[in-house]
Chimera marker file (.cmm) of the C-alpha trace (Angstrom):
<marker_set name="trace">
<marker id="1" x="33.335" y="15.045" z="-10.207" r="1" g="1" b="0" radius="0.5"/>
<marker id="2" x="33.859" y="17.949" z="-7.729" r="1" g="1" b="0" radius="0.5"/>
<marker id="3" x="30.767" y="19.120" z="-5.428" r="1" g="1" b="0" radius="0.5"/>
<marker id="4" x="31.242" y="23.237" z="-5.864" r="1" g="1" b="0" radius="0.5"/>
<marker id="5" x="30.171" y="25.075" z="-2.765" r="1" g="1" b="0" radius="0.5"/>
<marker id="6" x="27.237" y="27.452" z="-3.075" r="1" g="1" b="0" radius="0.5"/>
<marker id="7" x="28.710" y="31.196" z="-1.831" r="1" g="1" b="0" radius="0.5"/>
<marker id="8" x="25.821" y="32.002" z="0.104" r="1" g="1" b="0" radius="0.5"/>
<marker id="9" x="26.853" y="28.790" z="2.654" r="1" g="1" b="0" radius="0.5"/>
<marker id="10" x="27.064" y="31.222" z="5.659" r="1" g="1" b="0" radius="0.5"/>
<marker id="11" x="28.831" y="27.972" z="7.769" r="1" g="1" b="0" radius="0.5"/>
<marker id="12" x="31.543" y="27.216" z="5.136" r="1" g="1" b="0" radius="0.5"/>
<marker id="13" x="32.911" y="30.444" z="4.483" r="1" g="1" b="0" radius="0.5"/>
<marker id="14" x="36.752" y="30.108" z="5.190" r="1" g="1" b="0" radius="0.5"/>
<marker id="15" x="39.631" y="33.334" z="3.894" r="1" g="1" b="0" radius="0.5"/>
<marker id="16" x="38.563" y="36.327" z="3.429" r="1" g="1" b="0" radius="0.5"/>
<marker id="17" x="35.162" y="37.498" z="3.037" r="1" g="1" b="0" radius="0.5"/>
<marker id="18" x="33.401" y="40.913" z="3.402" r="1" g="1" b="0" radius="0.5"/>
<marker id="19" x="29.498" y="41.281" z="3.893" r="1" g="1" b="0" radius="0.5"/>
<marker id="20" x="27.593" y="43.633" z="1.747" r="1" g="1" b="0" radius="0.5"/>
<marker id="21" x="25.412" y="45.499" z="4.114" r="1" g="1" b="0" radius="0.5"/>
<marker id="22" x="22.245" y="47.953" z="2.726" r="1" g="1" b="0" radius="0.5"/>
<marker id="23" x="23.707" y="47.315" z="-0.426" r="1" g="1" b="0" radius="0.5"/>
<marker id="24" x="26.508" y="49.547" z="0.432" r="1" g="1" b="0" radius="0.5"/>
<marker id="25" x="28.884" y="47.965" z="-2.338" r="1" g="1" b="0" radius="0.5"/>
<marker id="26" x="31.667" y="50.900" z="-2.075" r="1" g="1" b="0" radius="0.5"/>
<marker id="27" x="32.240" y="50.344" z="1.846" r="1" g="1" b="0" radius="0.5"/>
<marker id="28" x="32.897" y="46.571" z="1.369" r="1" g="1" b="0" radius="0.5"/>
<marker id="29" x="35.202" y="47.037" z="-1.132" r="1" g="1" b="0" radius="0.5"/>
<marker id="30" x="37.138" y="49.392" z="1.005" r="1" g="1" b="0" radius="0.5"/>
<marker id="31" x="37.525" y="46.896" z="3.738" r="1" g="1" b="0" radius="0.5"/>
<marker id="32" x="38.374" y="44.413" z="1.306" r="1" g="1" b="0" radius="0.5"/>
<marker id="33" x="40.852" y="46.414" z="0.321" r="1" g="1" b="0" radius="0.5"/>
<marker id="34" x="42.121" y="46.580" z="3.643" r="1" g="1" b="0" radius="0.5"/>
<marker id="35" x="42.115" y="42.828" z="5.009" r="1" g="1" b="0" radius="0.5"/>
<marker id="36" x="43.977" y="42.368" z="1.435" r="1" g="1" b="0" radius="0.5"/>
<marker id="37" x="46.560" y="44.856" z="2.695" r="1" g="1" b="0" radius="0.5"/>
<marker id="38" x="46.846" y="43.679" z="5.509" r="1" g="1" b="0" radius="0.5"/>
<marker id="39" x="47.179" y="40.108" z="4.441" r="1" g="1" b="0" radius="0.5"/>
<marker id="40" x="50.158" y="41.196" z="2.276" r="1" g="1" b="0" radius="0.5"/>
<marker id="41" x="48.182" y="39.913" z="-0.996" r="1" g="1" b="0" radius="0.5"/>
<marker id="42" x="48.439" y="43.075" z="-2.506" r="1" g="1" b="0" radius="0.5"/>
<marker id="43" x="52.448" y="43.297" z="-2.216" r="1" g="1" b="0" radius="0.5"/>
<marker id="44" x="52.526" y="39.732" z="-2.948" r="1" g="1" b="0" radius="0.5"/>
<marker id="45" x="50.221" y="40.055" z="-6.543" r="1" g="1" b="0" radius="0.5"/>
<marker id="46" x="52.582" y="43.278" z="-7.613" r="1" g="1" b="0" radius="0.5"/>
<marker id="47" x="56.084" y="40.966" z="-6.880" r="1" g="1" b="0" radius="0.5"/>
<marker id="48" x="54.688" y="38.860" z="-8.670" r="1" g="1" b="0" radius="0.5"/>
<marker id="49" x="53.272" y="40.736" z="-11.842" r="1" g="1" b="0" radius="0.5"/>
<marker id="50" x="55.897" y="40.300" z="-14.232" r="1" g="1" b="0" radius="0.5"/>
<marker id="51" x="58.718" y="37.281" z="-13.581" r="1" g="1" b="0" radius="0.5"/>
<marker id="52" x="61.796" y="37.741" z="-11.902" r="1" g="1" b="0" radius="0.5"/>
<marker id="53" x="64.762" y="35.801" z="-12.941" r="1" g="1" b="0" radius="0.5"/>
<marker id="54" x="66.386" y="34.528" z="-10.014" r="1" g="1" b="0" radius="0.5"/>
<marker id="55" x="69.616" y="35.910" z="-10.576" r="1" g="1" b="0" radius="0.5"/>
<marker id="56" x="67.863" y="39.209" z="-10.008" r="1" g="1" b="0" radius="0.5"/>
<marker id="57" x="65.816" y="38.125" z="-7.414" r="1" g="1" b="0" radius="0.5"/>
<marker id="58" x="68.960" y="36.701" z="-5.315" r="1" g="1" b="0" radius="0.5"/>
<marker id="59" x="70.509" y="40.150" z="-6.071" r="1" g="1" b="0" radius="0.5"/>
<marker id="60" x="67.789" y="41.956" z="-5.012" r="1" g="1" b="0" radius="0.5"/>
<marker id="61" x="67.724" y="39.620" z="-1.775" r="1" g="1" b="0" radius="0.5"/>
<marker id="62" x="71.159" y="40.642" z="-1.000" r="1" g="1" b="0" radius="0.5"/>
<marker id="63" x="70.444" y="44.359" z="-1.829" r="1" g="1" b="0" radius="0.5"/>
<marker id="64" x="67.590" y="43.817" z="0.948" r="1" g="1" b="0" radius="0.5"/>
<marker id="65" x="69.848" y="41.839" z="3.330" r="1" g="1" b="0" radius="0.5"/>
<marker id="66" x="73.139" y="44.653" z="2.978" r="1" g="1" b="0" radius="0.5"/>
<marker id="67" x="70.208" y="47.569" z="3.697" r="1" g="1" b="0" radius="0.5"/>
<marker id="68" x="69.131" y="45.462" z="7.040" r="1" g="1" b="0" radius="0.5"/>
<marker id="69" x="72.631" y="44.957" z="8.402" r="1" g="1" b="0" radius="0.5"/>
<marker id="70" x="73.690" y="48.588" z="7.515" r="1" g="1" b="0" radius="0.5"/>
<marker id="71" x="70.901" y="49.798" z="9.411" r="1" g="1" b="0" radius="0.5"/>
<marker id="72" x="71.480" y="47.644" z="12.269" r="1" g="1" b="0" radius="0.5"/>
<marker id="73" x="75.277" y="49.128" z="11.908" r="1" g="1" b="0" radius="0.5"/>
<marker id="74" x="74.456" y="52.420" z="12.768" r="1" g="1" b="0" radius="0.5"/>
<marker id="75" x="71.876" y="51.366" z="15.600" r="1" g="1" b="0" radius="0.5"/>
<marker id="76" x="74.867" y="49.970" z="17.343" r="1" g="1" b="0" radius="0.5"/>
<marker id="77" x="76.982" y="52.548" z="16.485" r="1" g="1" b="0" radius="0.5"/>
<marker id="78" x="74.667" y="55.578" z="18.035" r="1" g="1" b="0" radius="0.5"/>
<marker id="79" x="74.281" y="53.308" z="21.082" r="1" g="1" b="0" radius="0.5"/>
<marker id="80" x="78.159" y="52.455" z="21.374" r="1" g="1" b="0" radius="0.5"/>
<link id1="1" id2="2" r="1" g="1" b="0" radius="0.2"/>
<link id1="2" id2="3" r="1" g="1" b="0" radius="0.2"/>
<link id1="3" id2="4" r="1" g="1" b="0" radius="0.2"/>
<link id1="4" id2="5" r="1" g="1" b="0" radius="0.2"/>
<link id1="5" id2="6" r="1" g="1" b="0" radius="0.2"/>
<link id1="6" id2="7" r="1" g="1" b="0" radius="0.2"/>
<link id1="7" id2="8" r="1" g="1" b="0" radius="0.2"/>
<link id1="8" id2="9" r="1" g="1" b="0" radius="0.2"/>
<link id1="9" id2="10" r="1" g="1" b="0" radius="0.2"/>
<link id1="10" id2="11" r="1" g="1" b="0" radius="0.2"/>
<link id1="11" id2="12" r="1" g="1" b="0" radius="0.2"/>
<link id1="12" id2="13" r="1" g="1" b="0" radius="0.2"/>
<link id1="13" id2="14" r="1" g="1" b="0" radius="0.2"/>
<link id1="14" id2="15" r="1" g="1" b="0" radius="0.2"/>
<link id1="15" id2="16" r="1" g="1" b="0" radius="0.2"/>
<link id1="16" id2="17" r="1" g="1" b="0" radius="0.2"/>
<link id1="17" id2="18" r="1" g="1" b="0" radius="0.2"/>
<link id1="18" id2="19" r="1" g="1" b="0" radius="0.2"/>
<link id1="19" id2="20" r="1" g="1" b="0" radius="0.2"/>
<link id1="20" id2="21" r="1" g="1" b="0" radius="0.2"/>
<link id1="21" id2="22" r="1" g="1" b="0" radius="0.2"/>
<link id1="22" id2="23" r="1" g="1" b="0" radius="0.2"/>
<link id1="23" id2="24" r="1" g="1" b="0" radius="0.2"/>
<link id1="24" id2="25" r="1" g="1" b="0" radius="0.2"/>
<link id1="25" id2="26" r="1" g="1" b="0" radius="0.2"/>
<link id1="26" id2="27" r="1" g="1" b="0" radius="0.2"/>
<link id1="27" id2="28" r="1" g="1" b="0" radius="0.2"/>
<link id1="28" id2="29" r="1" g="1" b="0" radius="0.2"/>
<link id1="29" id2="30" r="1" g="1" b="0" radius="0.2"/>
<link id1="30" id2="31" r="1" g="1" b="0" radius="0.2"/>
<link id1="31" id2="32" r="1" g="1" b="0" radius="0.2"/>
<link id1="32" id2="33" r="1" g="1" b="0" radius="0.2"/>
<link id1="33" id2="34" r="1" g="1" b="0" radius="0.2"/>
<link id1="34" id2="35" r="1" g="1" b="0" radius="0.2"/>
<link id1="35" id2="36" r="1" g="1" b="0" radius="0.2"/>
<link id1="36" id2="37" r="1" g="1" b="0" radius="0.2"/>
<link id1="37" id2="38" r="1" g="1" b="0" radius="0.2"/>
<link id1="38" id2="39" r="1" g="1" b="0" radius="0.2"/>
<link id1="39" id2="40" r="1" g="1" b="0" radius="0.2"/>
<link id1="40" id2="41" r="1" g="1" b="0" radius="0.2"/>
<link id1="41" id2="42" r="1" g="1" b="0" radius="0.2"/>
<link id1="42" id2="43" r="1" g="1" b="0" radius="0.2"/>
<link id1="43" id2="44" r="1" g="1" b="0" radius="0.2"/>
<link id1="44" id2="45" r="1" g="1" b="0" radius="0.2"/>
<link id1="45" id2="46" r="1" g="1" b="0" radius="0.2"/>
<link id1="46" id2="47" r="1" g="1" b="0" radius="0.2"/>
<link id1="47" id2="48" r="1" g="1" b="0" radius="0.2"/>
<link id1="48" id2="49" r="1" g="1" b="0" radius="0.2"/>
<link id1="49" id2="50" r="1" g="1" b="0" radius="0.2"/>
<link id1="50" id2="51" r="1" g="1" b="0" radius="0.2"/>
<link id1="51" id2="52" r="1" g="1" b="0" radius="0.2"/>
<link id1="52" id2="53" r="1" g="1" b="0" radius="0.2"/>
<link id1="53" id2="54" r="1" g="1" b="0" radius="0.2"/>
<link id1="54" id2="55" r="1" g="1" b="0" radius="0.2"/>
<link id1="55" id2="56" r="1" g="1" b="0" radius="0.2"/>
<link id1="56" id2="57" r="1" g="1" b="0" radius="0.2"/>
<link id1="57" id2="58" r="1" g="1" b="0" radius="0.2"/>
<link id1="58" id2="59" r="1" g="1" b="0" radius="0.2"/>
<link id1="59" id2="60" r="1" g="1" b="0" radius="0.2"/>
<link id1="60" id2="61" r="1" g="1" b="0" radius="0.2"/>
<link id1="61" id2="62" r="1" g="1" b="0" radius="0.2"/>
<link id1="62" id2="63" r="1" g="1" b="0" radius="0.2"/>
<link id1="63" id2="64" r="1" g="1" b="0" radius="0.2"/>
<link id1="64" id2="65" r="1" g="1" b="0" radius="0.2"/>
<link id1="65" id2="66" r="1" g="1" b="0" radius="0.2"/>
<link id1="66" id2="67" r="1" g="1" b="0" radius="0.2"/>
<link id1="67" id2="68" r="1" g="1" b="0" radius="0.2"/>
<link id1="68" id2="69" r="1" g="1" b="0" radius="0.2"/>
<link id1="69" id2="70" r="1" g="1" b="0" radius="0.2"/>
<link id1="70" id2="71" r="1" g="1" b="0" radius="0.2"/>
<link id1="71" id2="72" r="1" g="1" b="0" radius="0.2"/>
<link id1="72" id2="73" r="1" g="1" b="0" radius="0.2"/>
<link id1="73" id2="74" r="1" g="1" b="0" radius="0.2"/>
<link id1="74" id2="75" r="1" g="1" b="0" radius="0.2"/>
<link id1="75" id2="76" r="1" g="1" b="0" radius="0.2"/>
<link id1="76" id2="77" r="1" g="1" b="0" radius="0.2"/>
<link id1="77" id2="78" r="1" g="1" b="0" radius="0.2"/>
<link id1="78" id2="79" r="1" g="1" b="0" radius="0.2"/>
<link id1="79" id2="80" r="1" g="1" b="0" radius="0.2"/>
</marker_set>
């Protein structure tokens, strides 16, 4: 049987965490909002939403990969 961790272990916290301060609920929830941004979680939970069948994911890869080089194209072409 598992031991479950109480969450007001101050020592153990590990991730992401935000303190409630003056019970000021809105203000943590903004940060949290930003360390998950930040993080990428938020990009990563809407990718992953609905599934992706991985023909269209490789062609979306290699939609991604053509806009890159492009790009780098015409970098090298203004500095030619």
């Amino acid at each position: 049987m598992k031991r479950l961790r109480m969450s007001s272990d101050i020592n153990d916290r590990s991730g992401l965490y935000v303190e409630v301060r003056n019970n000021d609920v809105t203000r943590a929830i903004r940060k949290l909002k930003k360390l998950l941004n930040n993080e990428g979680m938020i990009k990563d939970m809407r990718k992953n939403e609905y599934y992706e069948k991985p023909s269209a994911k490789k062609r979306r890869e290699k939609q991604q990969a053509r806009k890159r080089w492009l790009k780098l194209q015409e970098k090298q072409k203004e500095n030619w």
